[in-house]
N, C-alpha and C positions, 0 to 999 in steps of 0.2 A: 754770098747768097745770090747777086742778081747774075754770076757767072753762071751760079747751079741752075738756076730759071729759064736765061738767056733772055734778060728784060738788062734794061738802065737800074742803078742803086736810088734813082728819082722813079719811078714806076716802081721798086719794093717801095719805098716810104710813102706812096702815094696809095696804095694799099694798107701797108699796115696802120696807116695813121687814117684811115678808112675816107679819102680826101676826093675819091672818083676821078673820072679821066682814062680808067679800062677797063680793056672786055672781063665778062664772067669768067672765061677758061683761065685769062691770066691772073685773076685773084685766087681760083681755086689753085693754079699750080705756084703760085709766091707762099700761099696761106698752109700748101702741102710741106713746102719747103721750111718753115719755119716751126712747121710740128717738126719735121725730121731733123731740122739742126737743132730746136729747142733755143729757137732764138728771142731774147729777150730787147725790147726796145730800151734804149739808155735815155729812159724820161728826162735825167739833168741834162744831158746834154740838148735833148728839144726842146726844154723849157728853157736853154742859154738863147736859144736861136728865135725860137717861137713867143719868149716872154710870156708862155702859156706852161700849169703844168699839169692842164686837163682834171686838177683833183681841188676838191671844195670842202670843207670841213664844216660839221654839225659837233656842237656845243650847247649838250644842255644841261640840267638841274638836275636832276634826282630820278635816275632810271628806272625804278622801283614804281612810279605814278604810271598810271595805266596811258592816262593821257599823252605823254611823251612820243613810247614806243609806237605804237599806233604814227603819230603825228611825224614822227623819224621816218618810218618807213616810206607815208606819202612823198618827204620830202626826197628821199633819195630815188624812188620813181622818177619822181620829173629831173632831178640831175641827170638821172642815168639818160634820160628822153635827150637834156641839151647834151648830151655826151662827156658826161661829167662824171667822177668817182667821186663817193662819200666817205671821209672820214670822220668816225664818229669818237665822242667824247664827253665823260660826263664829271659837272664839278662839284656836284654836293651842295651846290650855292656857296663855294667857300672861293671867295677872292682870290686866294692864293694858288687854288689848285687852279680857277681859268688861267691866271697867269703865267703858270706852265706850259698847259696847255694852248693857248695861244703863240707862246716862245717856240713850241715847237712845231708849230704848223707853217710858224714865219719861216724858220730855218730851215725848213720840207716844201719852202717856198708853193705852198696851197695858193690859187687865184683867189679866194676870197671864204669869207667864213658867214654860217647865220647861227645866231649866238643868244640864246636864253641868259641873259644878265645873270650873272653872281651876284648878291648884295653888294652895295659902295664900291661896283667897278665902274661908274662911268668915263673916271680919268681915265684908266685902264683901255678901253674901247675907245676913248676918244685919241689916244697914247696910237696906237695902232693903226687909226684910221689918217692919221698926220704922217704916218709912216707910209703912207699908200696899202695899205692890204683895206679892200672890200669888205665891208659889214655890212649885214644886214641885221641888226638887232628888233628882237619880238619882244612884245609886251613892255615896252620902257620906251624913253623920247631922248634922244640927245641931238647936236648940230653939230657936224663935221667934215672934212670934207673926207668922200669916199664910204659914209656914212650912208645907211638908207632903215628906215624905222617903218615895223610891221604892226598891226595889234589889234584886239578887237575891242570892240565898243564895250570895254566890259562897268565903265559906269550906268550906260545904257540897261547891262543888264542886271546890276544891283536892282534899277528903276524900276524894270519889269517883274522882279520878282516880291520888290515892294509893296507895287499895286496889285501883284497876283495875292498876296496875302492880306491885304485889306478889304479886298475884292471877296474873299473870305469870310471876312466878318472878321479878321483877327486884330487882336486889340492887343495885348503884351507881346512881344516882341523882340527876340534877340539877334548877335550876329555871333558867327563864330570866323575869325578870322586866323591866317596863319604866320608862324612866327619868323615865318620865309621871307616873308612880304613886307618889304620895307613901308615908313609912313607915304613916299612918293610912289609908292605901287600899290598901294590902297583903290584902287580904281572900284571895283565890287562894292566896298565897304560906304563908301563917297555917296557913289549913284544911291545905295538903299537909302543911305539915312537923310541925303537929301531931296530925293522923293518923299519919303515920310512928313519929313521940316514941311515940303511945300503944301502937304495936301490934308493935314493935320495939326499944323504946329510942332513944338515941341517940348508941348503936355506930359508927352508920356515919352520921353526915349528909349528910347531900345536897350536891352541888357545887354552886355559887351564880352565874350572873351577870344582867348588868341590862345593858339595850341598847335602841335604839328598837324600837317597836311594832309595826316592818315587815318584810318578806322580810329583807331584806337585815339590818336587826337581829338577825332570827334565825338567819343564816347567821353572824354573828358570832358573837354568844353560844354556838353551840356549838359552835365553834372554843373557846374561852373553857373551857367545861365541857370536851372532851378536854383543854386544856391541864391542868386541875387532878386531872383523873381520866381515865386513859389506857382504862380498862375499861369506862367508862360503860357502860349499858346499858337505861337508861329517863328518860325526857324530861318533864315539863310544861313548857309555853308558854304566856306570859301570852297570848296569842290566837292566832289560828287560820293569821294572815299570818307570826308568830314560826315557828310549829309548822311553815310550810309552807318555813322556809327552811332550820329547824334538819333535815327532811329532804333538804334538796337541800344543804346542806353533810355529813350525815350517807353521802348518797351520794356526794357528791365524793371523801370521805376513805377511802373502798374499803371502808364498811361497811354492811350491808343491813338496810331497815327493813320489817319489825319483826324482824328474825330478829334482829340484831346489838345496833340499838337499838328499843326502843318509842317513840314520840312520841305523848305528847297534848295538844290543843289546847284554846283555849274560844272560845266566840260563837259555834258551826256556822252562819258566813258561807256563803253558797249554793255558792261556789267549793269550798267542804271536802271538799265527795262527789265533786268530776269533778278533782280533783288523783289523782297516782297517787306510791303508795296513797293510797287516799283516806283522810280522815282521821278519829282518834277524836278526840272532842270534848264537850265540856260544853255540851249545849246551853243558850242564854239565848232564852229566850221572846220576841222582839220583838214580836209581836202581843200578848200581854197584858202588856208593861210599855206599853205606848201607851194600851192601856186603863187601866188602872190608873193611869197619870200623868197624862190631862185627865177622868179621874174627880175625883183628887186634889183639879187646879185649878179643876174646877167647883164644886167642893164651897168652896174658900177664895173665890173671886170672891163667891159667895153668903153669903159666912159670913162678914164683914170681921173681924181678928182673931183666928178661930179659930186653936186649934192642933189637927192632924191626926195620928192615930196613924202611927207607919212601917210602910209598908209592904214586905215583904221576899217576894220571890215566888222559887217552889222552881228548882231547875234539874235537868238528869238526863245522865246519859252515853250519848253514840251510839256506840256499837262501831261499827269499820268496821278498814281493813284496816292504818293503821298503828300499831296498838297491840291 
């Protein structure tokens, strides 16, 4: 190719791998040439040379939760921004399947990965990060080197949504938590009930259940919650799909939200505002956890071994109209 140009084979690579150092005419005529041979760059080979292989891998939970995709997309924006390709993948929260998945990212030799935790993988993650491959794991804590932990304040926002229902006037009190959510990732569940503890005692605790993550889990679980408290009358939902069903069972049962019950949600997934009511919610910043996560990983990819402080980013309550 760089005889078809009439450049140096250091001037194509210095183009294709888009590294600067020449004129416009000579990248439009390398760039001409490479449409016309259809030439393909041999990434293993400049990741032999370069210990780089330009591409980063996204691993999460359950593609199906609105909040993810959303949250994916931010993220591969700013990759794409450091000049970075996303590899996506999703594990179901099943151990076994990030394990795969991980193996083959190693072996695809990815510069580094940000990783929504599987249940009981932290050997897993920790396994890998002693290996040298770059984590950034969201929402969980571990210490490793090569390690870097992302997440938000989400006890904080159990607290807010605690005192937004007390704030209320609500007096019976449940949670609905998910069965995703290990007892060390309880973080929601933690912050309500121990806000509640501090600013009431705990006279009355809150009725309890745990169900999937979805509509229809949260039409469960507050079935679940009247069964144990016939009075109920104020709700958190591990997210915003729970929240949205524990109001359409909350309506089924002949009682009205918010007058009868309050509900609130977390993640303010775009759907929150155009449900009726729409919904109150903890908002989670997807735009600056995305920054802040291949900030993370750029920062480990360049720093082989380092260990990265956690990062834990604020949240806030959207009032709206079912709470």
């Amino acid at each position: 190719m760089a005889g078809k140009v009439g450049v140096s084979p250091r001037t194509v690579s210095r183009v294709v791998n888009d590294e600067g150092g020449y004129s416009e005419e000579t990248r439009l005529r390398v760039m001409a040439a490479v449409e016309e041979l259809r030439y393909r760059p041999n990434m293993v080979a400049r990741a032999l040379i370069t210990k780089r292989s330009g591409t980063v891998g996204l691993v999460g939970g359950d593609m199906t939760d609105p909040f993810f995709p959303a949250l994916a997309e931010g993220i591969q924006q700013r990759a794409r921004g450091a000049g970075q390709t996303m590899f996506f993948a999703s594990t179901g929260s099943d151990p076994e399947r990030q394990a795969e998945v991980l193996r083959s990212f190693w072996v695809r030799a990815v510069d580094g990965v940000i990783v929504f935790p599987a249940l009981d993988s932290i050997d897993q993650l920790t396994d890998y990060g002693e290996r040298g491959l770059p984590i950034v794991v969201v929402d969980d804590f571990l210490e490793a080197p090569n390690v870097a932990c992302v997440s938000f304040d989400l006890e904080g926002g159990g607290g807010l949504a605690a005192k937004h229902l007390l704030k209320r006037g609500c007096q019976q009190m449940g949670v609905i938590s998910a069965t995703v959510s290990p007892p060390r990732r309880r973080h929601r569940e933690r912050g309500f009930l121990r806000t509640l503890a501090d600013t009431r005692g705990d006279h009355r605790p809150p009725a309890m259940a745990q169900t999937d993550p979805t509509v229809q889990g949260g039409e469960a679980g507050l079935a679940e919650l009247l069964a144990q408290m016939p009075d109920l009358d104020g709700v958190f939902a591990y997210n915003d799909l729970v929240a949205i069903g524990a109001v359409r069972a909350a309506v089924a049962s002949g009682r009205r939200v918010p007058e009868d019950i309050a509900v609130v949600g977390c993640d303010d997934i775009e759907m929150s505002s155009y449900v009726t009511p729409a919904l109150t919610t903890i908002r989670l910043d997807r735009s600056r956890l995305s920054a802040e996560a291949v900030a993370a990983l750029s920062d480990l990819i360049g720093s082989p071994g380092a260990q990265r402080e956690t990062v834990e980013l604020p949240v806030e309550l959207v009032v709206r109209e079912s709470a």
